[in-house]
C-alpha positions in Angstrom: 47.3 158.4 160.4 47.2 161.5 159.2 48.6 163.1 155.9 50.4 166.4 156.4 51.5 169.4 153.7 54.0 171.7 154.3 54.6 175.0 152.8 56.4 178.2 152.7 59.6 177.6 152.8 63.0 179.5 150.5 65.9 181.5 150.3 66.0 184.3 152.6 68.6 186.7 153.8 70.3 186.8 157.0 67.5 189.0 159.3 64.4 188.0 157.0 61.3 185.8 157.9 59.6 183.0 156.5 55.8 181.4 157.4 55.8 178.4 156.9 52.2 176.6 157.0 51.1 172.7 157.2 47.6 171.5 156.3 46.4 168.4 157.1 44.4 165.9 156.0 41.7 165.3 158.7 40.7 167.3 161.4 43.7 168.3 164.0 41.8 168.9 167.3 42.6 165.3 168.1 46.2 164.8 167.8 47.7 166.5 171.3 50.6 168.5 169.7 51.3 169.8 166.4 54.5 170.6 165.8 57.7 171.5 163.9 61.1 169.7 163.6 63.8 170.8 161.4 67.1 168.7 160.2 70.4 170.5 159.2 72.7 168.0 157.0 74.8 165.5 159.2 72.4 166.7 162.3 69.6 165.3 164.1 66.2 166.1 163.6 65.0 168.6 166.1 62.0 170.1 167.6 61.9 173.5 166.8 58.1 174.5 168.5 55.0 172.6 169.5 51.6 173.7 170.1 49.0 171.5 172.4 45.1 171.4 171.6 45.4 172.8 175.5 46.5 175.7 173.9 50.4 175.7 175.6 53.6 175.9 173.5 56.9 174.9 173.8 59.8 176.2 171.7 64.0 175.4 171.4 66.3 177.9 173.0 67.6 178.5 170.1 64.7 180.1 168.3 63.1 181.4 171.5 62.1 185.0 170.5 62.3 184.9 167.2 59.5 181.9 166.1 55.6 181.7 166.9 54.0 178.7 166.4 50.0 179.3 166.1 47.7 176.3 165.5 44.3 176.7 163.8 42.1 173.5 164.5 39.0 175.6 162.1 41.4 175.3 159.5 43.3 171.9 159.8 46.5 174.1 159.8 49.5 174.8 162.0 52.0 177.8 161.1 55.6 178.8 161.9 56.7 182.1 161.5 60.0 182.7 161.5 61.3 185.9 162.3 65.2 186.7 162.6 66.3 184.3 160.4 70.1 183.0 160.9 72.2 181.0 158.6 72.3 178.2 161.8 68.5 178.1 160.9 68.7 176.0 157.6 67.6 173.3 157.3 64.6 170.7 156.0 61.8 171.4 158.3 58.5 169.3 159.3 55.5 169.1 160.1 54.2 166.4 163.2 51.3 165.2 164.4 51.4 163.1 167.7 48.7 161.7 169.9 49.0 160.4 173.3 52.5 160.6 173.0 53.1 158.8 169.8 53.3 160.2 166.2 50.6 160.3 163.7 51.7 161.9 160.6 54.9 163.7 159.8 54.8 166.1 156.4 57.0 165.6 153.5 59.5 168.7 154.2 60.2 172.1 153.2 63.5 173.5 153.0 64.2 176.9 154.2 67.8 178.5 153.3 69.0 181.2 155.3 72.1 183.0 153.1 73.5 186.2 152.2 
């Protein structure tokens, strides 16, 4: 297990940008994918981008474009910046940690608020 922090998240206008970072508690280069979820009320959770220790990412259509995921194993860290921000993109968003498939840690959640 693995004990994740998020961080960064607000109230941002329509167009703005966000970073949100995780730290975590041990070192990251063993857990296969760090990623990000988010959950809208009365939704699903989601995953919003993923980063492998192979050094590929994956991201949703929806936020293709506009989000970069960057993972920093020297650091225990994984980032999201969020660029481009739309009201469609609040919600409480998470930090994850899987290995081999199955997950390790997921954060606590930071809420980001997209609203003129």
């Amino acid at each position: 297990q693995v004990q994740l922090v998020e961080s960064g998240g607000g109230l941002v206008q329509p167009g703005g940008s966000l970073r949100l970072s995780c730290i975590a508690s041990k070192s990251i280069d063993t857990f296969n994918t760090m990623g990000w979820y988010r959950q809208a009320p009365g939704k699903q959770r989601e995953l919003v981008a993923a980063s492998t220790n192979g050094g590929s990412t994956n991201y949703a259509d929806s936020v293709k474009g506009r989000f970069i995921i960057s993972r920093d194993n020297a650091k225990n860290s994984v980032n999201l910046q969020m660029n481009g921000l739309k009201p469609e993109d609040t919600a409480v968003y998470y930090c994850n940690a899987r290995r081999f498939g199955v997950t390790v840690g997921w954060g606590q959640g930071t809420q980001v608020t997209v609203s003129s």
